[in-house]
Structures are given as structure tokens and as C-alpha cells.
N, C-alpha and C positions, 0 to 999 in steps of 0.2 A: 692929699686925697687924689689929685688926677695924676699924679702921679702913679696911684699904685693901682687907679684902673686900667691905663697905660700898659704896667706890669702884667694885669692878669690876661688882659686882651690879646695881648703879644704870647703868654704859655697857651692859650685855648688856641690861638691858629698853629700854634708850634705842635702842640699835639692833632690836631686836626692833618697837617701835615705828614704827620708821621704814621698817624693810619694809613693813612693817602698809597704812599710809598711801599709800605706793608703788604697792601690788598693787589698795586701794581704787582711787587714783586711773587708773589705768590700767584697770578696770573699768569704770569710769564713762565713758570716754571711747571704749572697744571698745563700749559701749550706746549713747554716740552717733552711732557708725559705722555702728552694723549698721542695714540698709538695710531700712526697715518693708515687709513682702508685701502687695499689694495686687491685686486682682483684676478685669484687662482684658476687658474682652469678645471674645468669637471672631469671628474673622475672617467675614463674608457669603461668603467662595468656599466655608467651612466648613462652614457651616449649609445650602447650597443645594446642597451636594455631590451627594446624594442626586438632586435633577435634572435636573444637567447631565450626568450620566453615565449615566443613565436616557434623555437624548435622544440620546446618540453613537452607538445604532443603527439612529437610523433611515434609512429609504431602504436598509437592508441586503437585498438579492433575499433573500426563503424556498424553503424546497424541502420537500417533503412525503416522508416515509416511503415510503413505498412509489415517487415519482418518483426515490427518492434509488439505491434495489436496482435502478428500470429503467436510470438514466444509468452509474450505478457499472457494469453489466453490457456497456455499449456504448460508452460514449465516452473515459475515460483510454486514454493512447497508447498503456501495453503490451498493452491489451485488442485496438485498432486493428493493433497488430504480430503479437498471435496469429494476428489472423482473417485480414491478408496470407500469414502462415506456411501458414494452412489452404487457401486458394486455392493457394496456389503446389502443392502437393501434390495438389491436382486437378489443376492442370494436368499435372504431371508424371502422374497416372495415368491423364487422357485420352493424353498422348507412348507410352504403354506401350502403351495399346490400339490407336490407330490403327496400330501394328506389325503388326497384323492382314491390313488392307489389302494389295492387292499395290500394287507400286511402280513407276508409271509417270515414260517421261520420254521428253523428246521434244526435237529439235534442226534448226531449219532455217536453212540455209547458200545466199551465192549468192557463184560463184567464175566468174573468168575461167582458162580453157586457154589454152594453145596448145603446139603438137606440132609434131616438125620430127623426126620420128623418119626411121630408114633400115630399113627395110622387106628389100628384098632389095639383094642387091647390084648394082652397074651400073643401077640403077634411080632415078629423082627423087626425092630426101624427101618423106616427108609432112610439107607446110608446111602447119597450118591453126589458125584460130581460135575459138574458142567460149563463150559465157555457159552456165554449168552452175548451177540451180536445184534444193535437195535438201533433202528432209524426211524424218526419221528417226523412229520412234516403236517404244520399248523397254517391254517391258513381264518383272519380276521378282516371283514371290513364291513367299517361301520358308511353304509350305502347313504342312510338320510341322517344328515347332520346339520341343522340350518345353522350354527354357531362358525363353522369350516367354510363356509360360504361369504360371510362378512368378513373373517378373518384373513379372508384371501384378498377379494374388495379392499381393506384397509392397507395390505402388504402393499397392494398395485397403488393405493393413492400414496405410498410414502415413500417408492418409486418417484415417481412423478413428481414429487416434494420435493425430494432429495434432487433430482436437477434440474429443477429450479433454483436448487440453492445454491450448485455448481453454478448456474449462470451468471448468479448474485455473486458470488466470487471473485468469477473471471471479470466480471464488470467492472470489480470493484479496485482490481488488480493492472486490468486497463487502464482506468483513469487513473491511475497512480502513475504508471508509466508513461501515462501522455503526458502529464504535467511535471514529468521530470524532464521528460524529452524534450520540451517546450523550453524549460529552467535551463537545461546544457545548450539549448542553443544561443539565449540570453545571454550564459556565461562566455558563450564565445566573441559572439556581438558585442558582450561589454568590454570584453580584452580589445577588441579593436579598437575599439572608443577608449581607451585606456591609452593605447599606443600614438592614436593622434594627437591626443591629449599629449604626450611624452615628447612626439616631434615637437608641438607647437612650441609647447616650452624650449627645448631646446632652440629652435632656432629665432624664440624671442629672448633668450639668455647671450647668442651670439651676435643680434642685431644689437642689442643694449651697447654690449660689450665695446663692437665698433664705434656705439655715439659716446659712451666713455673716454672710449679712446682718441676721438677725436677732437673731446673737451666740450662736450654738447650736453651733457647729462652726467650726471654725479652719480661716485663708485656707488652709493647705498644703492641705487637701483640697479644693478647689477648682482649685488650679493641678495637682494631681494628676490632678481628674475632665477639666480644659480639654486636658493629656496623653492622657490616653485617646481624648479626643474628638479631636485632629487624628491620631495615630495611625490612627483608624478613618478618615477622611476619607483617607489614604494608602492602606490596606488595599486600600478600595474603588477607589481609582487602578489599583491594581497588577489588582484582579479585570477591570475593563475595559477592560486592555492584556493580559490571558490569554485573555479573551471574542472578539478580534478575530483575538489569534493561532491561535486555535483554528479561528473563521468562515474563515480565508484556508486554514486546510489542509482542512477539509470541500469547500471550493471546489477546489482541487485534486484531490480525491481523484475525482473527478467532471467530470476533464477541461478545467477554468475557469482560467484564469492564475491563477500565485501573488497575483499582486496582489488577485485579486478578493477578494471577501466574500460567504458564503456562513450562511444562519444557518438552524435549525432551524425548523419550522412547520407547523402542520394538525394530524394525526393523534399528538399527542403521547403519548398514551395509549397507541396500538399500537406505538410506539417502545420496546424493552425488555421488552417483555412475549410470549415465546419460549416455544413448545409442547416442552418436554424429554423427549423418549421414550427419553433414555438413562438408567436407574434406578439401573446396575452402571459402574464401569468395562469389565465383560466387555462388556456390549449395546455398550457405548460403543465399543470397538475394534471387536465385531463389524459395525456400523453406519458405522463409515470403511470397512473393509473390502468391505463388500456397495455403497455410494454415490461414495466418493472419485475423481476421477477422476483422480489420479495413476494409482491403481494399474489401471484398468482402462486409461487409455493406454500404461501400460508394459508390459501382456500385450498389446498390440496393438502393439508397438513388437518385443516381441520375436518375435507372429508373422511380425511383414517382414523381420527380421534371418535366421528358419529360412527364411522363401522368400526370402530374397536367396542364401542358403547354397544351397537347392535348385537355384536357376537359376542358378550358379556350379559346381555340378555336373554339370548337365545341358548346359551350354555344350560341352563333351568329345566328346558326341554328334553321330551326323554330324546334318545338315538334309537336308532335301530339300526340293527347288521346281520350279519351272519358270521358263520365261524364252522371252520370245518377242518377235522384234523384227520392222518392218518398213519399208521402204522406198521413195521414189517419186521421181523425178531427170525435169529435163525439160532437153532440151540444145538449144542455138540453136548452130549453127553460123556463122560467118558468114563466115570465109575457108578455101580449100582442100575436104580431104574430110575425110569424119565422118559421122558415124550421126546425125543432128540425129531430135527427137520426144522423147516421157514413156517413162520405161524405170521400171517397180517388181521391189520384190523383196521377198520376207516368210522367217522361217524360226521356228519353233519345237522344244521339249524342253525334255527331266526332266533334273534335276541332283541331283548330291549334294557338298555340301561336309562338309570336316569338318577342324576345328581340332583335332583331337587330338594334333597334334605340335609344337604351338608352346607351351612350355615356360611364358608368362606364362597360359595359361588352367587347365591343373594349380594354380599359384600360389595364381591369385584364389580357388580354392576354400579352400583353407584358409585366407585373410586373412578369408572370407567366413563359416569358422566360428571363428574369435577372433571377432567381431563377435558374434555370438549366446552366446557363452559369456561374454562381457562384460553384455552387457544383460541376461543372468538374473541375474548376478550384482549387477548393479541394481535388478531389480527386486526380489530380495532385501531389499536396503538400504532401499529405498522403501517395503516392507511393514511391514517392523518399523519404521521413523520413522513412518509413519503409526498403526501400533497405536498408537507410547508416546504422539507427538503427544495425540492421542485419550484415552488414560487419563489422560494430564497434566492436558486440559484439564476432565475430568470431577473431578479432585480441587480442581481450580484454582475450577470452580462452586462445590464443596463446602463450600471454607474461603472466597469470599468470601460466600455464603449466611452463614458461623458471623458472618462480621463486621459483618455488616449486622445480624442479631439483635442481637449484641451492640453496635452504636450506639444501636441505637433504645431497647433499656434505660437505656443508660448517656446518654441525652439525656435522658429521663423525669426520671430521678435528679438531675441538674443541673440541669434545668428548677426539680422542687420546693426545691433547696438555692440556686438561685437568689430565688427568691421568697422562701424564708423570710430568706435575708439580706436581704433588700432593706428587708423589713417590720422586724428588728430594729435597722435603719442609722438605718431612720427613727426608731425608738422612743429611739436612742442606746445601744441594746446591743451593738452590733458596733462595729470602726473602718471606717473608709474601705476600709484591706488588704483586708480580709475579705471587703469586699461585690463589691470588683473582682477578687478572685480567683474568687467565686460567678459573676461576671459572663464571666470568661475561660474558665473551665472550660466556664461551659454553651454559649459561645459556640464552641469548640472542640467539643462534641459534636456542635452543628448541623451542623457544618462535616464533621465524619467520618461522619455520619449519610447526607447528600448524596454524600460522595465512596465512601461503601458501596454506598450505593444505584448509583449510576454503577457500580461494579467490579463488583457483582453480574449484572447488563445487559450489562459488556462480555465478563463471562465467560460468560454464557448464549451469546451470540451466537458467540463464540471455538470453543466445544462443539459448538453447531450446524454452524459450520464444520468443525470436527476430523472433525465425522462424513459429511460433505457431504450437509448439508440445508439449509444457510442461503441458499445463491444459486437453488435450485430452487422 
């Protein structure tokens, strides 16, 4: 029996052994698989990123600040379709006025006769022939018409509508263009901040490199920092395909084909920086209120609706005119008998018409006060969207103001937690993680700091508009 526990005790460490040996040798052999890290250099499209993307806008046309509010007001299409609209409504309120006038017309005619009439009985016909020459001139106007009176009234208020509504347009065309303007200049700003971003990496890819090299720091952090460093050289790809997409909608907003490119330029300074006399949201509604020209073209909209209503009532009423025509005939005889010579005739008189019995002029007045019971109840609508508009956008400034402070703090902060990592990467007190986290944060601050800066500008601008003071 001890014998043959002897036995087995001796096969259990023999096989214990023999894994042993196993798992070494399979160690040894996974170490000579694994593939040594070594450290490539970055690519030249990498390193020179920075400038080739830095020359992709040139030859872009600029447009200045203040040329941007005079095109923005005149040349996009729906601006060009107000201002047709505004014409057209002159025209129609000169058609009302010349109503005034009296109304002439006149008609000349040249006819062949002939007569073969029977006269008395037992008597020859009158067989004869004749050229008849004749000119008529009629003359109508209706003097007292009170329906022509409102109808003219109403023409001049839809006038006066209509641009209002042209202003409402152009306003509206403005702040679109400001707030692109504002956006391409962001996009430029952010390509810069792209591009520092692209140095820094870069030459924290090249400082690594040296402490690699010098046996201070391990290849991972190197192909970690050469990570960073094409990432950023992307980044900046992506900023100068939003730079261009942004140039081609400023171009647009100002009347220029989609296609064009359009970039900001000149007066950068007065770009974004907005005189705010709304303090309250109360001033701020009160201030659309008092400037907006919705609302003052829809009290002008609604005064042509009450004179259209007026001369829809007054239509009932009789007219009175006069009308006077005249006459002058010159006859050639040339066979038989006949009065041949010029023969005239004239007649004039006072007239009174009056529609009061044809059942569609009763009608139209009441179609004619639904109409105006409509458009108050519009302009209703139109008041209170313009208040909230208005207070919207005065809150809208408010909170991106808070966010803009709060970037410019919060980049301060990153900026020194940036730096201090940087100083202990280098002393070997921090890892790698650390310093590129210090790196990404502060790099993201710059980045919100820019896009605050932007929101705050476009909200100014927004406000100015809500109250209508940004296109005037």
C-alpha cells in the first residue's frame, strides 16, 4: 500500500510538470509572435494640412457688412416678387382713380345704301345708291358715385399694405443674411481653431517621439499621439467642407446662384456687435409692436377690407351722370334720288341709375363684411405672434449671453488644466490619457467659446429683428 501511494504521488507531480513545461513553452512562442510596436512617421498630406486648406478659399468674392443688409434688402427673388406685388397695387389704384374721369368713345363707320323703297302707290320706286360716311362721339360720366370713393380709399390702403409687406420681407431676408454672415464667420474662426488644434497635435506627436526615442516613454504613446494627430488633420477636412457650405448659402441669401461662394470680409468688428434698446421683454414686445411691419400692414389691410365693405354698400345707391353724344354723317349719292351733303346731330342729359334690385349687389355686401371680420381676426393672430416672437427672442439673447460667459470661464479653466498637464507629461508625472484628455477638453472649450460667441450675435440680431430694427 505505501508503496503504491508513492506510485501515484510521483505520476500527479510528473503530470503537473508536464503542463508546467507546456504552458512555458507556448509562452515563449506567443513572445515570439507578438509583433514589436514601432514608430512610422506621419504622412506630408498630414503635416501640411494646415496649408492646403488654409489656401482652398481663395479667389472666394467677399462681401462687407453693411453691402451684405444693402443686397440682402434688394436682390433675393422673394424680395423682387414683393416689390412686383407693390407695383401691381399701384397700378390697380391708379384703375380706381382714373374712374373719375368721364368716359369717352367714339366710332367711325363707312357704308354703302341703296333704296328701292315704294313711296306712294301707283308711283316709281325709289331706286338709288349711296356711300354714307359717319362718326359718332359719346361721352358718359357718372359725377356722384359714393361706391368709387371707397373703392379708391381701399385701393390706397392696399397700397400702403403691400409695402408694408415689402418691408416684412426685406426684414425677413436680412436676418437670414445676418445670421449666415455671422455662421461663415464662425466657420472661419473654427477652421482656425482646427488648425491649432492640428499644430498642437503635431508637435505633441513629435515631442512623444523624441521621449520614445530616448527610452523615456513607450512606443504606445506615440501611435496614440500619431491618432490624435490624423484625427485632427480630419477634423480640419470636415471644418473646410462646412466653411464652403456655409459661403454658398450666404451667396444665396443675397440673390447669387447656389453654386456661388460667398465669404465674409471688411468690417468684421461691426458684424455682431448690435445697439439693444430692449432691456425687458415688455420694451421688447412693446418695440415689435410700435416698428414691425406685419402689424402695421395688417391694419392697413384691414383698412381696405372696411372700404371695400363701404363701397359694397354704397353700390345700392342710385348714380347719377350725364351722357352726351354726337354725330356727323356726310352722304354721296350716286344713283337715283336722295339728300346727298354732311348731316350732324348732338344730344345731351342727366341720368340716374340704380342697381338696387339686382339681388348679387345686396350679396356682395355681406361677402364684403366676412372679409373684414376675417382680417381683424388676423390681425389679431398676427399681434400676439409678434409679441411672443419678440419676448422669445429677448429670452433667447438672454440665455445665449449666460452661455457665452459661461465658455469663456470654462476655456480659462481648460486652458490652465491644459498647461499644467502638459508640464507634468513632460516631467513624467502624468500618462499619456491624462494630458490628451487636458488636450480635448480645452480643445472643446475653444470650440463652444466660438460657437457662443456666434449664438450670442445671432441672437442679437434675431431680437433686433423680432422688434423691427434690424433692416431699418
Amino acid at each position: 500500500m505505501p508503496n503504491m501511494k508513492k506510485r501515484s504521488l510521483a505520476l500527479r507531480l510528473g503530470a503537473v510538470w508536464c503542463r508546467a513545461l507546456l504552458l512555458l513553452t507556448a509562452a515563449s512562442g506567443a513572445a515570439q509572435e507578438r509583433p514589436v510596436l514601432t514608430i512610422s512617421p506621419l504622412p506630408s498630406a498630414v503635416l501640411n494640412a494646415g496649408t492646403q486648406t488654409a489656401a482652398s478659399t481663395e479667389g472666394v468674392p467677399g462681401i462687407s457688412w453693411a453691402e451684405l443688409l444693402r443686397r440682402a434688402k434688394s436682390d433675393p427673388p422673394r424680395v423682387l416678387a414683393a416689390r412686383a406685388e407693390l407695383d401691381r397695387a399701384g397700378a390697380e389704384r391708379t384703375y380706381s382713380q382714373v374712374q373719375w374721369l368721364p368716359t369717352f368713345s367714339g366710332e367711325v363707320s363707312v357704308g354703302y345704301q341703296y333704296d328701292n323703297r315704294l313711296v306712294l302707290p301707283n308711283t316709281p320706286r325709289i331706286d338709288s345708291e349711296a356711300v354714307e360716311s359717319r362718326a359718332t362721339l359719346g361721352l358718359d360720366w357718372a359725377a356722384f358715385d359714393l361706391a368709387r370713393g371707397s373703392r379708391i380709399d381701399a385701393s390706397s390702403a392696399a397700397v400702403r399694405a403691400q409695402g408694408f409687406a415689402l418691408q416684412s420681407v426685406q426684414a425677413k431676408a436680412v436676418v437670414a443674411a445676418a445670421e449666415l454672415y455671422l455662421r461663415a464667420r464662425a466657420a472661419s474662426a473654427l477652421i482656425d481653431d482646427a488648425q491649432l488644434s492640428l499644430e498642437r497635435r503635431s508637435q505633441q506627436y513629435q515631442a512623444i517621439t523624441d521621449l520614445v526615442s530616448a527610452g523615456t516613454r513607450s512606443p504606445v504613446d506615440a501611435q496614440r499621439a500619431k491618432i490624435e494627430v490624423v484625427s485632427a488633420q480630419y477634423a480640419l477636412t470636415l471644418r473646410r467642407i462646412e466653411e464652403r457650405a456655409v459661403f454658398a448659402a450666404l451667396a444665396a441669401a443675397v440673390g447669387l446662384p447656389a453654386t456661388a461662394l460667398l465669404r465674409p470680409m471688411g468690417d468684421a468688428e461691426a458684424a455682431g456687435r448690435f445697439t439693444i434698446t430692449a432691456d425687458t421683454a415688455a420694451r421688447a414686445r412693446a418695440l415689435a409692436y410700435e416698428h414691425r411691419a406685419e402689424i402695421r400692414g395688417i391694419r392697413e389691410r384691414l383698412s381696405a377690407s372696411r372700404f371695400e365693405q363701404a363701397a359694397a354698400t354704397e353700390a345700392r345707391l342710385p348714380t347719377v351722370g350725364a351722357a352726351a353724344n354726337g354725330n356727323a354723317s356726310y352722304i354721296d349719292v350716286r344713283r337715283g334720288i336722295g339728300v346727298a351733303g354732311p348731316q350732324y346731330g348732338a344730344g345731351a342729359g342727366l341720368y340716374v341709375r340704380w342697381r338696387g334690385l339686382d339681388p348679387s349687389v345686396w350679396a356682395k355686401a355681406g361677402v364684403a363684411a366676412s372679409e373684414a371680420t376675417r382680417v381683424e381676426r388676423e390681425r389679431d393672430a398676427i399681434v400676439q405672434a409678434v409679441g411672443t416672437e419678440a419676448v422669445a427672442a429677448f429670452y433667447g439673447l438672454e440665455r445665449a449671453r449666460a452661455d457665452h460667459q459661461r465658455a469663456v470661464a470654462v476655456l480659462e479653466a481648460a486652458q490652465a488644466a491644459r498647461e499644467a498637464q502638459n508640464g507634468r507629461y513632460l516631467a513624467g508625472l502624468a500618462s499619456l490619457l491624462e494630458l490628451l484628455d487636458a488636450e480635448d477638453l480645452e480643445q472643446e472649450a475653444r470650440q463652444r467659446r466660438i460657437e457662443a460667441q456666434r449664438d450670442e450675435a445671432i441672437k442679437s440680431a434675431q431680437l433686433l429683428s423680432a422688434c423691427g430694427m434690424l433692416a431699418r
